[in-house]
C-alpha positions as CSV (number, residue, x, y, z in Angstrom):
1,X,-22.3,3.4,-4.7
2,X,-21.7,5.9,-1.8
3,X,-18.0,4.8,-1.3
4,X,-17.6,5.7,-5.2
5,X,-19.6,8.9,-5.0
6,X,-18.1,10.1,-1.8
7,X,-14.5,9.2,-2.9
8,X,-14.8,10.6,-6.6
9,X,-16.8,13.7,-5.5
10,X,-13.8,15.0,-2.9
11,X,-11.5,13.4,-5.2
12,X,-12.8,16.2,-7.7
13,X,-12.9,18.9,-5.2
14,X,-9.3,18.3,-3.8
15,X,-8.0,18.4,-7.1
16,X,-9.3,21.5,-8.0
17,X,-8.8,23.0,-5.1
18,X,-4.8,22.7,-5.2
19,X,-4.4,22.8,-9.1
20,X,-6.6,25.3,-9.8
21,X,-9.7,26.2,-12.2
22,X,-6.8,25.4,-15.3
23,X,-7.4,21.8,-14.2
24,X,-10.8,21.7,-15.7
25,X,-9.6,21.4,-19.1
26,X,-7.5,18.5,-19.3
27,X,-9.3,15.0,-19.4
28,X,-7.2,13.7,-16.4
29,X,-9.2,15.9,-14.6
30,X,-12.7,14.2,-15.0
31,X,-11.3,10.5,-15.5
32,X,-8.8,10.7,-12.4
33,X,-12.1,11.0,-9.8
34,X,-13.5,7.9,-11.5
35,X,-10.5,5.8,-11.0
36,X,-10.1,6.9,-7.4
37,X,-14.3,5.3,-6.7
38,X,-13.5,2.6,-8.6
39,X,-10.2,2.1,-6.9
40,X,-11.6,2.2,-3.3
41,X,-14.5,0.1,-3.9
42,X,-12.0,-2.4,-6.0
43,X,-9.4,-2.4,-2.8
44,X,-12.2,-2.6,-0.4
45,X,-13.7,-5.7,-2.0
46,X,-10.6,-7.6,-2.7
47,X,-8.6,-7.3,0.7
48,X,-11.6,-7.6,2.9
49,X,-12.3,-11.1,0.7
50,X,-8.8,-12.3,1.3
51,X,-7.9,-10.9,4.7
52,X,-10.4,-13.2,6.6
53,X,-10.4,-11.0,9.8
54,X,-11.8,-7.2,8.0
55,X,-15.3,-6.6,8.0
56,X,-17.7,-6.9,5.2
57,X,-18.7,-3.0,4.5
58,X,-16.5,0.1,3.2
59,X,-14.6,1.2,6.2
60,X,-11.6,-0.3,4.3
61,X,-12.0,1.4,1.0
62,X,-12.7,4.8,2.7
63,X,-10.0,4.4,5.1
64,X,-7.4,4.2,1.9
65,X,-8.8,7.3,0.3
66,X,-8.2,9.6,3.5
67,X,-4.8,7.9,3.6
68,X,-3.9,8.6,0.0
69,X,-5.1,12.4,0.2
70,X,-3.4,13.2,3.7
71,X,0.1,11.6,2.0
72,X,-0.9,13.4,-1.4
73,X,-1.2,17.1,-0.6
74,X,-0.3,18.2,-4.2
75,X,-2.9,16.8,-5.6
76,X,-3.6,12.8,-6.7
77,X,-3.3,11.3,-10.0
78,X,-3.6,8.1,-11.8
79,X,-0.5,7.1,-10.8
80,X,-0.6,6.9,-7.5
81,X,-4.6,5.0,-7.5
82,X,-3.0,2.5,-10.4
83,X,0.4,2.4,-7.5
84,X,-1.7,1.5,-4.9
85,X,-4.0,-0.9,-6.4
86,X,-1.3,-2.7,-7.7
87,X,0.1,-3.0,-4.1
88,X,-3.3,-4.0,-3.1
89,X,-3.1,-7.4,-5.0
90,X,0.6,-8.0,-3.7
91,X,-1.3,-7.6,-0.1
92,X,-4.0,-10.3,-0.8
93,X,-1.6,-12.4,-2.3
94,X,0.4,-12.0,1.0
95,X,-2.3,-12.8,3.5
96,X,-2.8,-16.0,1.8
97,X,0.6,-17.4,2.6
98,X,-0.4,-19.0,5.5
99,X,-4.2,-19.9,4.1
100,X,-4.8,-23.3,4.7
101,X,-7.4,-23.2,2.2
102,X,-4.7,-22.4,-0.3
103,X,-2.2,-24.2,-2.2
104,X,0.9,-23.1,-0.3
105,X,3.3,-23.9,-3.6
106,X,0.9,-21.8,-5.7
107,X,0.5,-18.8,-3.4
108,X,4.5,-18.8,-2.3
109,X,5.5,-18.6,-5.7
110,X,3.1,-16.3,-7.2
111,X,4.0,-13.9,-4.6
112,X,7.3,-13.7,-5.7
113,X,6.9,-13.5,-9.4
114,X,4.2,-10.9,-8.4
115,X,7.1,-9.4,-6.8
116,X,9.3,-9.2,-9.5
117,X,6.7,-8.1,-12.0
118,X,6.1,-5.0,-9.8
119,X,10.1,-4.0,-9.6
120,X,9.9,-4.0,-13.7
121,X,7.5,-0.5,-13.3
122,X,10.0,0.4,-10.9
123,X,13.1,-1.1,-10.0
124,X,13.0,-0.1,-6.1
125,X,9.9,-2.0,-5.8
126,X,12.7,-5.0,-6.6
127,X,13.1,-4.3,-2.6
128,X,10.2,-6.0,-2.3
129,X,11.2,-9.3,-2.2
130,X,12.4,-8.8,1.5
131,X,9.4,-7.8,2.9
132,X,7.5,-11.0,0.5
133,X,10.0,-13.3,2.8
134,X,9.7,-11.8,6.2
135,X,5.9,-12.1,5.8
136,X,6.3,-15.3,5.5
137,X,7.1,-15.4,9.1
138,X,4.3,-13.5,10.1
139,X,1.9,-15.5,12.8
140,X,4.0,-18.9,12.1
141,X,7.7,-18.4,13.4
142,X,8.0,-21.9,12.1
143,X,8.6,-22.5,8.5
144,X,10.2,-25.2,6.3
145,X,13.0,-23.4,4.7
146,X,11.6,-24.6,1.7
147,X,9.1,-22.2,1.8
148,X,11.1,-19.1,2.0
149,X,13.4,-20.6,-1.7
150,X,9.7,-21.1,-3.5
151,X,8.9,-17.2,-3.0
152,X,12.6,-16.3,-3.8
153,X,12.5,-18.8,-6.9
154,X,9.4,-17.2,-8.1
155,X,11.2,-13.7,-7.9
156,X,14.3,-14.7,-9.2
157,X,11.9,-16.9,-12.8
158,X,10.8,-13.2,-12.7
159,X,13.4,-11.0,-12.8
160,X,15.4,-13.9,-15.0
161,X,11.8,-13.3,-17.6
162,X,13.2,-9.2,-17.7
163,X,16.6,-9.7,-17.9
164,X,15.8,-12.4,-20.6
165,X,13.8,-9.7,-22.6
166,X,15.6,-6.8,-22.5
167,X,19.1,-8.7,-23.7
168,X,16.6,-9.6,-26.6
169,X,16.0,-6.1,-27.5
170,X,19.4,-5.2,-26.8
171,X,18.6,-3.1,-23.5
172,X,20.8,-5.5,-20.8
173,X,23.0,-3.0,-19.5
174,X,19.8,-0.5,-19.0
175,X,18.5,-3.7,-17.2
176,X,21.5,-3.6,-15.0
177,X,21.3,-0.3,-14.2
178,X,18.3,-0.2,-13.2
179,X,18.6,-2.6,-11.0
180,X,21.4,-1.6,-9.0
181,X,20.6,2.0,-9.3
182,X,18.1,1.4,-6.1
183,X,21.2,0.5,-3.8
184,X,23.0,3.4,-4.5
185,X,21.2,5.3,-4.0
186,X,21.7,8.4,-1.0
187,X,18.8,8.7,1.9
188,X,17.5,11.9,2.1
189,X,15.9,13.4,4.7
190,X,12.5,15.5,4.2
191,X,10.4,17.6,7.4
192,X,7.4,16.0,7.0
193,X,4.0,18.0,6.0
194,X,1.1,18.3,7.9
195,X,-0.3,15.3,6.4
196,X,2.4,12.4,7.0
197,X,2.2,14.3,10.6
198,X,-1.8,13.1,11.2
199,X,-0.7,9.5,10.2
200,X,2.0,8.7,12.2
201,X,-0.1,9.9,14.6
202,X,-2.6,7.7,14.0
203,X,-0.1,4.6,13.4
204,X,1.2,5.4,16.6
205,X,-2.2,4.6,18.2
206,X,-2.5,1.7,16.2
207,X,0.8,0.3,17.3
208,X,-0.4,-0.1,21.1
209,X,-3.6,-1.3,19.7
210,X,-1.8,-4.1,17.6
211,X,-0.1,-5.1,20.8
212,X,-3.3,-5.7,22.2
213,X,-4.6,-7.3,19.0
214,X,-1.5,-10.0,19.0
215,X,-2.5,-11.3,22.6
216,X,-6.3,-12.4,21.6
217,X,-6.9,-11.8,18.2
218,X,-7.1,-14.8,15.9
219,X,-4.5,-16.0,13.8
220,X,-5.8,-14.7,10.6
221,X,-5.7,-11.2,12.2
222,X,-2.4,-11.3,13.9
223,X,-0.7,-12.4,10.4
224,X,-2.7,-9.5,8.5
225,X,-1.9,-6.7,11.0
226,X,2.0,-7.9,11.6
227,X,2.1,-7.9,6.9
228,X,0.5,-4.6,7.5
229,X,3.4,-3.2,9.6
230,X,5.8,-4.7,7.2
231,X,5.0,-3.0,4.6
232,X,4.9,0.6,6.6
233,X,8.0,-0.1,7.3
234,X,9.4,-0.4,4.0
235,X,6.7,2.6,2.4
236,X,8.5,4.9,4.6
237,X,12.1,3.7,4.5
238,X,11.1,4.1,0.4
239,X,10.1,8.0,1.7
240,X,13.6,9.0,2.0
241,X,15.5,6.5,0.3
242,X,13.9,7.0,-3.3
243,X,11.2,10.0,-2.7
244,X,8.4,10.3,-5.0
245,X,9.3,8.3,-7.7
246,X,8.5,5.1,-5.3
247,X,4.8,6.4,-4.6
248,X,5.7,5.5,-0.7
249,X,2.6,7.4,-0.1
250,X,0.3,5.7,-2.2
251,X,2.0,2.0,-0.8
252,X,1.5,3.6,2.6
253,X,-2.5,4.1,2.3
254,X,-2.5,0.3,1.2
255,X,-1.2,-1.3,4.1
256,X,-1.9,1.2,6.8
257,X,-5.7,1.0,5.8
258,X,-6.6,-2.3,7.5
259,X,-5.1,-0.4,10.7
260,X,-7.4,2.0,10.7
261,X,-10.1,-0.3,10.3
262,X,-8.8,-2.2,13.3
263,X,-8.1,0.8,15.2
264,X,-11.4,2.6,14.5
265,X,-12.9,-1.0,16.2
266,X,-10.9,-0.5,19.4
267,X,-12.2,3.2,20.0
268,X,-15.5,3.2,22.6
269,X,-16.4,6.8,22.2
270,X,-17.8,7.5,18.5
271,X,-16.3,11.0,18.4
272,X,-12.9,9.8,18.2
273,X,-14.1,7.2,15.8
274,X,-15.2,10.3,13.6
275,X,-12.2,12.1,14.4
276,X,-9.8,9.7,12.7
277,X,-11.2,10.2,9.0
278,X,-11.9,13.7,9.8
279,X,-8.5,14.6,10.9
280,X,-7.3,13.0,7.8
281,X,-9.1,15.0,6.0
282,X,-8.6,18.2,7.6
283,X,-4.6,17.2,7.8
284,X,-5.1,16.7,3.6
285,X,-6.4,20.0,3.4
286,X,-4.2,21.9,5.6
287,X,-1.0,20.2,3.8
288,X,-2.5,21.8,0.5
289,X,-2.9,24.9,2.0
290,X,0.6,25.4,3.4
């Protein structure tokens, strides 16, 4: 109940506060804050249930919120909370790759149809089927290769179901188009605001602390924290490659959250422990300002 009070309340209160008293007409307005609560708790509850290495309270779902208003400085809307809980389930798919409590058939393959499914909203996401296979790699260098056809199999049944579909209804060369539209496409390069400043900084902190993490840490948390890079990686390579349109920002909080979870665990002094969500915070407001 506090992570969806706290989370809706500033959701509220940043929204006004860079859209203006106009704002208070529109429905999105009042039903935007309520998605945001229930979006934190939801994310909060599923990857801490699938990750097996994230603690049992709200740092998680708290830790996404700051993330998604520092990247978000114009404001956020349903969009980018039903973006990133979409990505959510395509993380806990992910950390059960390697789940021996799993069927390994059923989790490979879902991922990838998952996968495909996600490319249909947008067809950059279709990228994802790169980062689905590298994670397979991630904690056990050894895999059957096998393994890596079942999640590409999966894809493919998925973007076969699409293709399938819109030759039905007489849409195939839109298909096609928006397919290969993604690999045209131009990089372009962006300063970035204050915002995407305060969390590389903090990434950067949590890359040393990963290193550290990858010496000791179980297996369970060395797989989640190396699918948690991989998907940085490709939210900011979307940044420039495909701009807003990809949400990078709202993929970004997704997979960076579990970082600052593990990063907030590493810090012995509790005011830098309060200066991570803070700063995020302040960094969100200061983007909006400028």
């Amino acid at each position: 109940m506090v992570l969806f009070t706290a989370t809706a309340g500033l959701t509220a209160v940043f929204n006004f506060w860079v859209k203006g008293a106009e704002t208070l007409g529109s429905w999105s307005f009042w039903y935007t804050p309520v998605c945001v609560g229930l979006a934190a708790w939801l994310i909060n509850v599923l990857l801490v249930f699938r990750s097996r290495y994230l603690k049992t309270n709200y740092l998680l779902g708290w830790f996404w919120f700051c993330l998604l208003l520092a990247t978000h400085p114009k404001g956020i809307g349903l969009a980018e909370v039903s973006t990133s809980v979409g990505f959510a389930i395509w993380l806990a798919m992910a950390y059960e790759l390697n789940d021996d409590r799993k069927v390994g058939l059923v989790s490979r393959s879902n991922l990838g149809l998952y996968t495909a499914l996600l490319g249909v909203l947008q067809p950059g996401w279709w990228t994802l089927i790169v980062v689905a296979v590298i994670a397979l790699r991630a904690g056990q260098l050894r895999q059957p290769t096998h393994h890596y056809v079942q999640i590409f199999t999966g894809w493919l049944i998925g973007c076969g179901l699409v293709a399938t579909w819109s030759a039905y209804t007489g849409r195939l060369s839109d298909f096609w188009a928006e397919f290969t539209q993604p690999w045209t496409q131009a990089f372009h390069w962006e300063w970035p605001h204050a915002g995407q400043w305060v969390v590389g900084f903090w990434l950067l902190l949590a890359v040393f602390e990963t290193l550290r993490a990858l010496s000791f840490a179980k297996k369970a948390k060395r797989r989640g924290l190396l699918i948690g890079w991989m998907g940085i990686v490709w939210a900011w390579i979307l940044n420039p490659w495909l701009g807003d349109a990809a949400m990078p920002g709202a993929i970004l909080a997704v997979f960076a959250a579990p970082h600052m979870v593990n990063l907030q665990a590493y810090f012995k002094r509790p005011w830098i422990t309060r200066m991570l969500d803070i700063s995020l915070l302040a960094a969100a407001l200061g983007a909006a300002i400028l």
